[in-house]
N, CA and C atoms as an extended XYZ file, in Angstrom:
282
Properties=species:S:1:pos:R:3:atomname:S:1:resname:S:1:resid:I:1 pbc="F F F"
N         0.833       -1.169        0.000 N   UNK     1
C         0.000        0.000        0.000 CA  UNK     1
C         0.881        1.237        0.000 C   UNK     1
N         0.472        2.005       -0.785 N   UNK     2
C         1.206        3.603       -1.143 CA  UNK     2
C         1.469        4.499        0.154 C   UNK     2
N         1.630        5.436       -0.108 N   UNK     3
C         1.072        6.801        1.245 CA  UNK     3
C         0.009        7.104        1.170 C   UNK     3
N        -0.750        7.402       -0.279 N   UNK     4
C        -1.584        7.739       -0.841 CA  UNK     4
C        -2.803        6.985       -0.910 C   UNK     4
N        -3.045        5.916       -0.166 N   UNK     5
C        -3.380        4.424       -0.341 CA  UNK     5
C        -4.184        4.165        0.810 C   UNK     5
N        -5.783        3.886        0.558 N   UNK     6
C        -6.678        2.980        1.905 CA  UNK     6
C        -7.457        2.572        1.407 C   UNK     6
N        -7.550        1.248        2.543 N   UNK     7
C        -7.758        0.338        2.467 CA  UNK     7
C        -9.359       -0.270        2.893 C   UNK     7
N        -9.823       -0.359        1.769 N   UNK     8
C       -11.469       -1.092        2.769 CA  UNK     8
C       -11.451       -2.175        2.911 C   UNK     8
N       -12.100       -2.637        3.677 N   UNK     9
C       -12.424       -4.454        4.076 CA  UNK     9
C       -13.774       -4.280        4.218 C   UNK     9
N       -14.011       -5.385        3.355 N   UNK    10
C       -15.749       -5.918        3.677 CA  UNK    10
C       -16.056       -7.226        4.525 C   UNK    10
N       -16.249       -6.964        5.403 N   UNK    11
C       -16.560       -8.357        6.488 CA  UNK    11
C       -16.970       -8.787        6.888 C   UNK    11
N       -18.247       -8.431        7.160 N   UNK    12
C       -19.144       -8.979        7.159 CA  UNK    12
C       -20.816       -7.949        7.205 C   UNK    12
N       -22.143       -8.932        7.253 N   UNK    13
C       -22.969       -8.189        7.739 CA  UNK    13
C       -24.375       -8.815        8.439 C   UNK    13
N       -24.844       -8.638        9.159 N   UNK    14
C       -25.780       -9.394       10.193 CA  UNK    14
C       -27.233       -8.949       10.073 C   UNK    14
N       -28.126       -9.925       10.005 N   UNK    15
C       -29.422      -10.365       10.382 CA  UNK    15
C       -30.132       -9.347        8.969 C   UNK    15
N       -29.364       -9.125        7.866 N   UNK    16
C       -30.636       -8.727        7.056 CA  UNK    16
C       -31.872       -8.706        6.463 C   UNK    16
N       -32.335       -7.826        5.826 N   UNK    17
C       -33.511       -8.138        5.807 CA  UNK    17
C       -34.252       -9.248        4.921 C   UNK    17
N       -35.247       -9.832        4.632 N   UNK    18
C       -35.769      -10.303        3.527 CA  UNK    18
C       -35.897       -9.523        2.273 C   UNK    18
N       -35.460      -10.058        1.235 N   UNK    19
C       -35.234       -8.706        0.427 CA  UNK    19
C       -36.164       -9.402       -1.220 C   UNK    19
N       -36.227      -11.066       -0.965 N   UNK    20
C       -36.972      -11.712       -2.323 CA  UNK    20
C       -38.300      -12.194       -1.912 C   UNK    20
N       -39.247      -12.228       -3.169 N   UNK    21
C       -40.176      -12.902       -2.716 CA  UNK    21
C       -40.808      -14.332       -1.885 C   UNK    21
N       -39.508      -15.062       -2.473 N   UNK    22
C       -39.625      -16.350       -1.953 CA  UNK    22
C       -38.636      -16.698       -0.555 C   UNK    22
N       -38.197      -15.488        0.152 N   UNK    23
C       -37.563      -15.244        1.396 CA  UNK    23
C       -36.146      -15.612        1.516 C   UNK    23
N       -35.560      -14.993        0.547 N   UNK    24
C       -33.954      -15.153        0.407 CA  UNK    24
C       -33.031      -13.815        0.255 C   UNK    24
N       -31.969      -13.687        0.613 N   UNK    25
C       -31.026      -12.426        0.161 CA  UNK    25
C       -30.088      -13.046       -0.582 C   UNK    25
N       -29.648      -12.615       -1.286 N   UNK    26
C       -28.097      -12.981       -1.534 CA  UNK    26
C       -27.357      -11.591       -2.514 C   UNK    26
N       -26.864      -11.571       -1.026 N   UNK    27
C       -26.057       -9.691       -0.604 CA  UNK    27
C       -24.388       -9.969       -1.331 C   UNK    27
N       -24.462       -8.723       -1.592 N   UNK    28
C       -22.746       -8.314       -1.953 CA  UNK    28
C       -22.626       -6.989       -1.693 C   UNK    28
N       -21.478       -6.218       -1.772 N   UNK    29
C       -21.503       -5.167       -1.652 CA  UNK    29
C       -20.433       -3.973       -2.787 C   UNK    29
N       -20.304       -3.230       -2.500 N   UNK    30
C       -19.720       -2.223       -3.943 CA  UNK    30
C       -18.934       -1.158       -2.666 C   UNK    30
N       -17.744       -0.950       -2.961 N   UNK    31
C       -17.302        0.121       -2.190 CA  UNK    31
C       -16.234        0.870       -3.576 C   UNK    31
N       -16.804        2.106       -2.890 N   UNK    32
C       -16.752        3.177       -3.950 CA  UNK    32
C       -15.882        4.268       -3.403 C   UNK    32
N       -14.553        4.908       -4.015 N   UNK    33
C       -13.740        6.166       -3.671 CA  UNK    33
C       -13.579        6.716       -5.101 C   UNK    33
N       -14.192        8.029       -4.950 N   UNK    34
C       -13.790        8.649       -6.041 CA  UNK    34
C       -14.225        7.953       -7.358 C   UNK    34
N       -13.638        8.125       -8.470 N   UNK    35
C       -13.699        7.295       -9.196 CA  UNK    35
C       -13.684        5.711       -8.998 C   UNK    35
N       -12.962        4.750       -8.729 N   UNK    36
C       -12.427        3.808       -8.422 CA  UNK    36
C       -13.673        2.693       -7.484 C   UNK    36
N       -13.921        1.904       -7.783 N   UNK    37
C       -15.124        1.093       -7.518 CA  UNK    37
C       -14.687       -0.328       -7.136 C   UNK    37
N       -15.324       -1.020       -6.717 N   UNK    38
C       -14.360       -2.288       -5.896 CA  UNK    38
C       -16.100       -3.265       -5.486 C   UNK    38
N       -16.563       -4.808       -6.597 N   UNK    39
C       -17.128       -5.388       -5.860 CA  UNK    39
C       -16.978       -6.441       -5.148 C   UNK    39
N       -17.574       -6.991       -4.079 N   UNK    40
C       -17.406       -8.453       -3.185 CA  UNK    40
C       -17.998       -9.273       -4.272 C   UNK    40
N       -17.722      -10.824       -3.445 N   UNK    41
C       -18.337      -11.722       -4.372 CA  UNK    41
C       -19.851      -11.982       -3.992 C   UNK    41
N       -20.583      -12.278       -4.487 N   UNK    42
C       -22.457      -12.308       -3.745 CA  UNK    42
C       -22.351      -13.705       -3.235 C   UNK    42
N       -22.933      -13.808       -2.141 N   UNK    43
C       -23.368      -14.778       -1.302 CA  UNK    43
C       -24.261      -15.351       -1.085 C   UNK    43
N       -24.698      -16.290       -1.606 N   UNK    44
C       -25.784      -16.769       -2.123 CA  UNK    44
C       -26.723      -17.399       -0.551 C   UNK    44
N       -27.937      -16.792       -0.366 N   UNK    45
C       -29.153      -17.327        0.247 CA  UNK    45
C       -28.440      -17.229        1.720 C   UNK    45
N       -28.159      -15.550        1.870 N   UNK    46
C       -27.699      -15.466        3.459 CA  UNK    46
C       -27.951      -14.582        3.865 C   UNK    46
N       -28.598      -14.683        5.315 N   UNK    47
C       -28.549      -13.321        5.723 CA  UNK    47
C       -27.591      -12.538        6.952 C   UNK    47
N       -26.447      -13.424        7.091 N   UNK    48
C       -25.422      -13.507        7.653 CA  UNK    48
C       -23.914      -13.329        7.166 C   UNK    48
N       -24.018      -12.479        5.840 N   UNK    49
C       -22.971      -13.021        5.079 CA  UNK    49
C       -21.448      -12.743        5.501 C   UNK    49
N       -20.324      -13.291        5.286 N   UNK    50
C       -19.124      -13.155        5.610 CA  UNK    50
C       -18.264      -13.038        4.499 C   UNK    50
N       -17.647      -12.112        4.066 N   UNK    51
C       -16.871      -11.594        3.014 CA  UNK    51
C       -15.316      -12.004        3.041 C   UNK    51
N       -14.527      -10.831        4.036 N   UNK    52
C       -13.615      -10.770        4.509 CA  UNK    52
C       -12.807      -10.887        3.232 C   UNK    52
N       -13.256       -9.784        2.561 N   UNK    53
C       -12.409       -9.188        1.367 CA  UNK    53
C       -11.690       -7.867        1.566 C   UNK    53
N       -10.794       -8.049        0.792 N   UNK    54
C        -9.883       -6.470        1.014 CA  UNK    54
C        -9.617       -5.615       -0.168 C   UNK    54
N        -9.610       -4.451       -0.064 N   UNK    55
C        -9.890       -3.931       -1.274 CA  UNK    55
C        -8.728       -2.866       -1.100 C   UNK    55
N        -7.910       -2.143       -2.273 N   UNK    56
C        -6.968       -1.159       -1.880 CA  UNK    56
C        -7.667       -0.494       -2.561 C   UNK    56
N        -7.341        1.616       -2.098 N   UNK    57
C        -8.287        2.289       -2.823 CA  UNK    57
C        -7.033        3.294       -3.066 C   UNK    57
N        -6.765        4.258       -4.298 N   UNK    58
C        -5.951        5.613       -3.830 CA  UNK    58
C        -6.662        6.645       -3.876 C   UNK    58
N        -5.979        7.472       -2.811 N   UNK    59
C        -6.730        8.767       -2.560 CA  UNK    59
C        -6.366        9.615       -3.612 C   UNK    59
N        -7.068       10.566       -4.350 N   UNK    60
C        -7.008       11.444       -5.406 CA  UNK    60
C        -7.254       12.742       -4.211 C   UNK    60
N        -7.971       12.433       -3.707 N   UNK    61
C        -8.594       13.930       -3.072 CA  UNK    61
C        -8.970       13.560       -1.167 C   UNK    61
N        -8.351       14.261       -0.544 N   UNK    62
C        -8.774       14.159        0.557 CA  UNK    62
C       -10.345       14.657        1.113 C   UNK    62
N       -10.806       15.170        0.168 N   UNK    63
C       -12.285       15.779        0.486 CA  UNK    63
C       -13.624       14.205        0.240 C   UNK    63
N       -12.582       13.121       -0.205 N   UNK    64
C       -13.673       11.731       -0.953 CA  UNK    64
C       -14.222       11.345        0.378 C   UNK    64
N       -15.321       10.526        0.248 N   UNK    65
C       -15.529        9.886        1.145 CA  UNK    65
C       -15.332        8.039        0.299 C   UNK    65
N       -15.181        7.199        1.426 N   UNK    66
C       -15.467        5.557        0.857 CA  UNK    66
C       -16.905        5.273        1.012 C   UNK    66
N       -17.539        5.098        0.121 N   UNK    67
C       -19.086        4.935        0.312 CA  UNK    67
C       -19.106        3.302        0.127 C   UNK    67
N       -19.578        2.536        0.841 N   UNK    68
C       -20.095        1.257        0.797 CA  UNK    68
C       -21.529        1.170        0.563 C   UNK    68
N       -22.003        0.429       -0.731 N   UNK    69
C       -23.380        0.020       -0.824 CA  UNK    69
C       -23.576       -1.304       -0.580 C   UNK    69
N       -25.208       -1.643       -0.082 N   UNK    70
C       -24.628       -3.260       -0.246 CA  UNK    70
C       -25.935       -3.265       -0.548 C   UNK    70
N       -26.185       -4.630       -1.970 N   UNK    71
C       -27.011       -5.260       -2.502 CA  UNK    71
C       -27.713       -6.545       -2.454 C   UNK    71
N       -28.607       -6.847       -2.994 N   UNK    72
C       -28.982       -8.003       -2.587 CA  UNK    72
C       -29.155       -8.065       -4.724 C   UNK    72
N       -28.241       -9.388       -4.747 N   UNK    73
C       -28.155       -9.722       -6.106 CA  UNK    73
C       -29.726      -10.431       -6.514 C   UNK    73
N       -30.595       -9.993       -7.949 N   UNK    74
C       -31.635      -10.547       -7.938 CA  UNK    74
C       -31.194      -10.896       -9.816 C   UNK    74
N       -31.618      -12.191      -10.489 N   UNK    75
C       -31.423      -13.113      -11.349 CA  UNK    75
C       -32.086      -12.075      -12.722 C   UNK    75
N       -33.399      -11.985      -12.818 N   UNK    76
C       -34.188      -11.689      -13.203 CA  UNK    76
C       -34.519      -10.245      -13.515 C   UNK    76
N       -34.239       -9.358      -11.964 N   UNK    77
C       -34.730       -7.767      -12.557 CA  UNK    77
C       -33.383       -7.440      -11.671 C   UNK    77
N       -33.760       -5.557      -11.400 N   UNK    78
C       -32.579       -4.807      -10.917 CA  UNK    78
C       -32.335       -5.216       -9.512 C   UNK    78
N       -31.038       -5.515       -9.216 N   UNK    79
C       -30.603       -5.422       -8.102 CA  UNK    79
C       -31.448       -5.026       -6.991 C   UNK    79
N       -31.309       -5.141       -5.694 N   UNK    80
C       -31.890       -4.333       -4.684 CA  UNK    80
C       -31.447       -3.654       -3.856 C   UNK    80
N       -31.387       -2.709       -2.841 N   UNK    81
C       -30.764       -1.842       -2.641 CA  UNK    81
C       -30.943       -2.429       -0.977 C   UNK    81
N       -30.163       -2.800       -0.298 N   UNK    82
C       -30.388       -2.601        0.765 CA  UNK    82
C       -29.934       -2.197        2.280 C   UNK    82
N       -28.745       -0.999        1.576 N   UNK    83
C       -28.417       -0.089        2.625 CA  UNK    83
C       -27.018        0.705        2.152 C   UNK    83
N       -26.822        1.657        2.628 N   UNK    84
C       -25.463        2.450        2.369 CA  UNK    84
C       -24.863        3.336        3.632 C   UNK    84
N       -23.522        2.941        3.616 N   UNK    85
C       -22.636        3.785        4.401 CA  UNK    85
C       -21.460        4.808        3.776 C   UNK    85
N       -21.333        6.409        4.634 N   UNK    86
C       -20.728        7.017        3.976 CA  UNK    86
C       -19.164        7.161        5.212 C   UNK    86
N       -18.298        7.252        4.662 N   UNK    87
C       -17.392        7.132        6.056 CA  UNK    87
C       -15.945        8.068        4.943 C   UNK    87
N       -15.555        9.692        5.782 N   UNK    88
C       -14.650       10.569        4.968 CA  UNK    88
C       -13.412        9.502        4.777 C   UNK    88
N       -12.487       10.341        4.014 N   UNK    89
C       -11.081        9.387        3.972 CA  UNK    89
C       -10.511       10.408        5.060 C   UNK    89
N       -10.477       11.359        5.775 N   UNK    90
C       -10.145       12.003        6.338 CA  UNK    90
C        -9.995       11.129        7.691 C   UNK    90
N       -11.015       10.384        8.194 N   UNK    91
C       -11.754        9.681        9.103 CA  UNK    91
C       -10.850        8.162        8.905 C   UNK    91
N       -10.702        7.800        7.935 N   UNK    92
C        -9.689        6.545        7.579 CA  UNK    92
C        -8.608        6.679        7.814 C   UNK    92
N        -8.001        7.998        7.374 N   UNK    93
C        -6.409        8.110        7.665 CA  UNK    93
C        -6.152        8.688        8.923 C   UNK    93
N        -6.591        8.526       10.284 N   UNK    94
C        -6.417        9.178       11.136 CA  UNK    94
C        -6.132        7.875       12.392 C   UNK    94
């Protein structure tokens, strides 16, 4: 890792919601700096899922934030949305 350089980890996430009709999730998530985009792998039929992926990001701008979305992958239509965190890089490098 650079100077310039942080780091997200996705690791997990607990008790989500029902998000399909037939009562299944299967979540991943997207973490986002700046330009630069980073997804997990989807986890099929959990609502407990465990990632424990690592992602390197570089900072362009200290004003970015790392935004984490996380989805619930669906076969058929659009994705689902089921939650987002915003966290500064200011807040990371400290």
């Amino acid at each position: 890792m650079g100077a310039a350089d942080v780091r997200g980890y996705c690791l997990q996430a607990q008790h989500l919601p029902k998000m399909d009709l037939f009562g299944s999730v299967d979540p991943y998530c997207v973490l986002r700096l700046g330009k630069e985009e980073r997804k997990s792998s989807t986890i099929k039929k959990n609502y407990n899922p465990e990632w424990k992926e690592d992602f390197v990001f570089n900072i362009a701008d200290e004003k970015e934030e790392l935004v984490v979305t996380l989805y619930d992958w669906d076969r058929t239509s659009k994705d689902d949305l089921i939650g987002c965190a915003r966290v500064k890089v200011t807040v990371l490098r400290s």
